[in-house]
N, C-alpha and C positions, 0 to 999 in steps of 0.2 A: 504494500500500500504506500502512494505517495506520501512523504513527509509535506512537513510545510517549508522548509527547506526546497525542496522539489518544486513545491505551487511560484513559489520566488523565479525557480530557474525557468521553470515555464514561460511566466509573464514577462521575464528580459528578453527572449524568444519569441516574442508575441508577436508577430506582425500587426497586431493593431493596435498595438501597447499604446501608442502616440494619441490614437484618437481618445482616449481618455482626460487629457486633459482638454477636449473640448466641450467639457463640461462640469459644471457648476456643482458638484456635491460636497451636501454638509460633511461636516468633520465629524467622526468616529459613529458614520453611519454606514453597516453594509447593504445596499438598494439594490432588491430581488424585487422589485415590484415596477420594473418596468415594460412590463408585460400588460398595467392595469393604466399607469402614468409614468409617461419617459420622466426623464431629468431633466434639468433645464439646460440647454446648450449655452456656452458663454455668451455668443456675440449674440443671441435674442436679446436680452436685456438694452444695451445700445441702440439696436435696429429700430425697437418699439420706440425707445425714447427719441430718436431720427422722427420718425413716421409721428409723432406726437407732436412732438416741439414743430417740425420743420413742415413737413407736409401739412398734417393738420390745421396748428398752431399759426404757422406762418403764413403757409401759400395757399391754404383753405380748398374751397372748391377748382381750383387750378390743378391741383396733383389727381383729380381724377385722370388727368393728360401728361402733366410735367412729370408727375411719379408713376404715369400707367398704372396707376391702380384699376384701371379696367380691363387688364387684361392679365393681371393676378389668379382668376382660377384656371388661365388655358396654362400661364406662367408654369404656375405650380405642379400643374399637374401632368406638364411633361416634363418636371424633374423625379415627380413619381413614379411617371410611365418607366425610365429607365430601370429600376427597383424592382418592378414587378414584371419585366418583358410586354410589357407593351410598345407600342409605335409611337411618333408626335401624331396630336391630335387625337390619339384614343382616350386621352386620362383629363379631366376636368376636377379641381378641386371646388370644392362647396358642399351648403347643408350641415346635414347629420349621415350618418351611416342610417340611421333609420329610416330618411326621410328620402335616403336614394334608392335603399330598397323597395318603397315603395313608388318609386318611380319606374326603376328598372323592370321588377315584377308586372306592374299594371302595362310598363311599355309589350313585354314578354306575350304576354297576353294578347295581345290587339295584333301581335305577330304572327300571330298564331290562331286564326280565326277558325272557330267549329271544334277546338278545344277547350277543355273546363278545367283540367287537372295541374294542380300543383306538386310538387313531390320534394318531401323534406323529410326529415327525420326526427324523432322526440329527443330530448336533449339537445337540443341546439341552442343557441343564445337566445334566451328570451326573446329578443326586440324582435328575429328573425320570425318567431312564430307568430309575434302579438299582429307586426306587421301585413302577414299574410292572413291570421286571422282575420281582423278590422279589413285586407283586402275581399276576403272572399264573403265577410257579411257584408259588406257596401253595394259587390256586383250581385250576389245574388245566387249564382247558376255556377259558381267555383268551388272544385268538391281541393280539399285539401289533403293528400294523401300523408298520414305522416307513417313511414316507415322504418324498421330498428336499419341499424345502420349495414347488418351482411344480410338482408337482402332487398337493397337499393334498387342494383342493378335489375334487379328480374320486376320489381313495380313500374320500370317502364314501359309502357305501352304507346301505343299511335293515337291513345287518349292523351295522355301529357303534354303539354305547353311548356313547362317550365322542371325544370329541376333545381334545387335551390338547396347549397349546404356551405356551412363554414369550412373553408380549408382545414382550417387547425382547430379544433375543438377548445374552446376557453376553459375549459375544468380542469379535463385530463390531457388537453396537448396533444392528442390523434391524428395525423395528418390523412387526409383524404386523397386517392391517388386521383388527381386530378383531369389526368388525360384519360386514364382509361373510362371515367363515367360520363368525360364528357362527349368523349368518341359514344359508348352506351347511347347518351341522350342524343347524338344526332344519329346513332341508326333508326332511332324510331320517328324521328321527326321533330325529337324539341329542341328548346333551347336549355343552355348552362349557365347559370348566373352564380358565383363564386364570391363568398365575406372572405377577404384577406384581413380584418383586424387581426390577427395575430399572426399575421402571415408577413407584412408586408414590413422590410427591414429589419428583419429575424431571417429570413428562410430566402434563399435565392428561385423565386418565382417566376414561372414564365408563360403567363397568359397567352399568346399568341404561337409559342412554341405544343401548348397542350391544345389550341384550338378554341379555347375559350372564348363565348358568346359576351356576357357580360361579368364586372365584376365591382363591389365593392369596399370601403376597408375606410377605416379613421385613420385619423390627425395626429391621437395625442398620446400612443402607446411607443412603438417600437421606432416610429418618425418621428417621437419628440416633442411631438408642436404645442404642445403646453395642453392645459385642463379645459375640454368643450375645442378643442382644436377645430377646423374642417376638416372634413371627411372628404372621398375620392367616391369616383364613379366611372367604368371602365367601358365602352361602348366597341364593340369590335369594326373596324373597318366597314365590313363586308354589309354590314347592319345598320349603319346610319342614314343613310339616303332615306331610309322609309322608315325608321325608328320614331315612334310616338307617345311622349312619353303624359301621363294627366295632369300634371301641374306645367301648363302653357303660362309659366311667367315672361313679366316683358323682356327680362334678360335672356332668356330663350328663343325670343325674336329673329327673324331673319332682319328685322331694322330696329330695334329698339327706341332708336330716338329719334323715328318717322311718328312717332305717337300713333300709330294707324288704329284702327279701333276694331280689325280684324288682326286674328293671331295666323302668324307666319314661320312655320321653324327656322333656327340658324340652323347656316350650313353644319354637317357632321355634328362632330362631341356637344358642340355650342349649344343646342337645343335641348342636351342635360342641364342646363341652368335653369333657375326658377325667377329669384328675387335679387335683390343689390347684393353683390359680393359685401363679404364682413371683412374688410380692408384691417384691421389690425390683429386678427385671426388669422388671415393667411399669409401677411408678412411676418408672424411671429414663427410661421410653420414653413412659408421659401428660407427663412434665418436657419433654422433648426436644418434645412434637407445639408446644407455647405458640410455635416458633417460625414456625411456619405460621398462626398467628393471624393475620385480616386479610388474609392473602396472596392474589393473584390469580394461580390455576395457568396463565392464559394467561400472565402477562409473566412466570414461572417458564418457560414453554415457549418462549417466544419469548427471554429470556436464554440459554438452556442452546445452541439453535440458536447464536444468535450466536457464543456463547464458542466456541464446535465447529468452526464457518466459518474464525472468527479463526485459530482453533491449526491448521488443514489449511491456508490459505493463506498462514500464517506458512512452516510447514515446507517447503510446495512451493516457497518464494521462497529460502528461505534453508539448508535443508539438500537432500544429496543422498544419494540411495542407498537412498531407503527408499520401501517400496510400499504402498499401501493396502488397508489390513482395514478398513475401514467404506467406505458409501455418502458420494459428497462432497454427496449433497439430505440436506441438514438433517431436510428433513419423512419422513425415509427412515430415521430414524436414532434412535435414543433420546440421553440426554445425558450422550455417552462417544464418542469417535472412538479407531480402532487402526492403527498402524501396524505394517509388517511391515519384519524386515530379520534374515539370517541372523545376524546377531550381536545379536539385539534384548538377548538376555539383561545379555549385558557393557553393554550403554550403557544399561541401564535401572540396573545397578551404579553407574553411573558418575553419574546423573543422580541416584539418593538419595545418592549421595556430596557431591554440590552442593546438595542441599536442595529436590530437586525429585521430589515421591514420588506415582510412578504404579507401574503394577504389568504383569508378564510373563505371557504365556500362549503356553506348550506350542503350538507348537513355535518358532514366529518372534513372537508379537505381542504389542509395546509398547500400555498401553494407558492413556487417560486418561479422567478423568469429571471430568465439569463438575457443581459442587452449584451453582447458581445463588442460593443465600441466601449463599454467603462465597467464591465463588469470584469474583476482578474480574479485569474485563479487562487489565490491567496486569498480572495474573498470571501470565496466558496469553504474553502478552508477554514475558518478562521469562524464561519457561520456555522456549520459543523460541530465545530467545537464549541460555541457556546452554546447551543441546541444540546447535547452531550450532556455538559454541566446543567442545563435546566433541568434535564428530565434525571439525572442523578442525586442533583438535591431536592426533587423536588420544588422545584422555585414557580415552578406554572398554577400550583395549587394557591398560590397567595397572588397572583399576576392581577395587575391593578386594570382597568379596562382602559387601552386604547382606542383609538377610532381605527378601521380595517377599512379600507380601500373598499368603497361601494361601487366603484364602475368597474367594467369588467376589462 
């Protein structure tokens, strides 16, 4: 078993050792919770107050032009697109992740005409169901298939319109093989609409290399982009000329500031827009992408594994009592591992009481995420070990209540 001596020799070796200081972390804090909320990136801080003082502040209504803040979510979101294998002009920043899947799915639909069926699975991320629920009581005539997740593939039929799953499962960290269900879903005739939240800047993804219809992912986890970030929306090429999606806001406009009084889609991705870009939201979130500049999403993938290995055969070595919520194949898994244990709640207390801030999920499961741009392996280490000492003295039994990361 690695020493901590070892975890040291590791992180000098690190190819990504460097990107860690481009970011903002408190002192004598280990931050496994970047999976729920990035860190803050240094130079966000400046950029906002630039955009504040100087755009805002100074030049007012003019930096809609002089700062292009109006063309901030195509901006952003072909810094995205790079991240997840997309093209220019597939990816648009905006919204919520909720409120693009309901645009995507309703568009999915109307694609799809003489079709009813949804296809998703129980355990998925809340919003993913709630949204397609409120979708299918709105229209009416939309049957909702939700399906366990080995046997997906065979619920599709030449009834389906859509097929709809998160990459990476938020709990337990499951990766979804991506191309082969969505190859599945176009044998029968639908489409694949793909949540990258916990996919996107963790895992080297490649929408367009898997065939991927649509997809989409937040702002404020593995990208960074601070709390309420925007969210991304993925429109394939091949799809947009006729893609329709329900919320015809003006920025979705083929003219927007013809005022016309009839709705016109913009050309391509453009027409996934709704309402006025949130201008200090997605300059927070272009600041935060600079730190994936240069980056190689395989040794991003291939760190995040390791860190994951490390922290499950630390724990198997050195704690007892606790059961596994994630896959122990790395290549099985996104970059986050969970543990289970009937008191997870009290020693997750107990561990941001020490400075060690992962987060709880309903009902038993501890859960950590590895950011591979500031998370080192001496971290892992080092969290291990105080986890160890908790459950050896006892110390989770008196663990004071902290507040646990509510978003996902």
């Amino acid at each position: 078993m690695l020493s901590r001596n070892d975890c040291l020799d590791l992180d000098a070796r690190d190819p990504l050792a460097a990107r860690r200081e481009l970011f903002d972390l408190p002192a004598g804090v280990i931050y496994l919770d970047g999976n729920s909320l990035g860190a803050l990136p240094r130079n966000v801080r400046p950029r906002l107050e630039a955009a504040v003082q100087d755009e805002w502040g100074r030049d007012l209504i003019k930096s809609w032009n002089t700062a292009d803040w109006i063309n901030l979510p195509s901006r952003v979101g072909d810094r995205i697109a790079q991240l997840i294998g997309a093209g220019a002009g597939e990816v648009i920043a905006a919204d919520s992740t909720s409120v693009n899947l309901f645009k995507l799915a309703a568009g999915a639909l109307k694609a799809r005409p003489g079709r009813k069926v949804i296809v998703t699975e129980p355990g998925n991320f809340p919003t993913d169901l709630y949204i397609l629920q409120g979708l299918r009581d709105l229209l009416g005539d939309v049957e909702l298939r939700v399906v366990e997740r080995a046997k997906l593939a065979a619920a599709l039929d030449e009834d389906v319109a859509l097929l709809l799953l998160t990459h990476v499962h938020y709990k337990t960290g499951a990766i979804h093989d991506m191309a082969a269900l969505t190859a599945r879903a176009h044998s029968v005739g639908a489409l694949a609409l793909w949540d990258l939240s916990h996919s996107a800047g963790a895992l080297a993804v490649d929408l367009n290399g898997c065939g991927a219809d649509l997809a989409v992912g937040c702002g404020y986890k593995y990208l960074n982009g601070g709390p309420g970030a925007p969210a991304f929306l993925f429109i394939a090429k091949h799809l947009q000329a006729n893609f329709q999606t329900p919320l015809t806001g003006w920025m979705g406009h083929a003219a927007p500031f013809a005022f016309g009084d009839e709705y016109a889609p913009a050309p391509g991705v453009l027409r996934g827009l709704c309402g006025t870009p949130a201008v200090l939201g997605l300059t927070a979130l272009e600041a935060s992408l600079d730190a994936f500049d240069g980056v190689d999403m395989g040794q991003v993938r291939a760190k995040s594994m390791a860190l994951g290995d490390l922290f499950l055969d630390l724990v198997l070595e050195r704690c007892e009592g606790f059961g596994l919520g994630c896959s122990r194949d790395a290549a099985s898994r996104g970059s986050q591992v969970a543990l289970t244990h009937e008191s997870g709640y009290a020693i997750m207390q107990a561990l941001i009481a020490r400075g060690v801030v992962g987060d709880f999920r309903a009902p038993d499961v501890l859960r950590f995420g590895f950011t591979p741009l500031y998370v080192r392996y001496v971290d892992v280490w080092d969290a291990v070990d105080i986890l160890s000492d908790i459950m050896a003295r006892g110390e989770w039994r008196q663990a004071r209540y902290h507040e646990v990361s509510a978003v996902t």
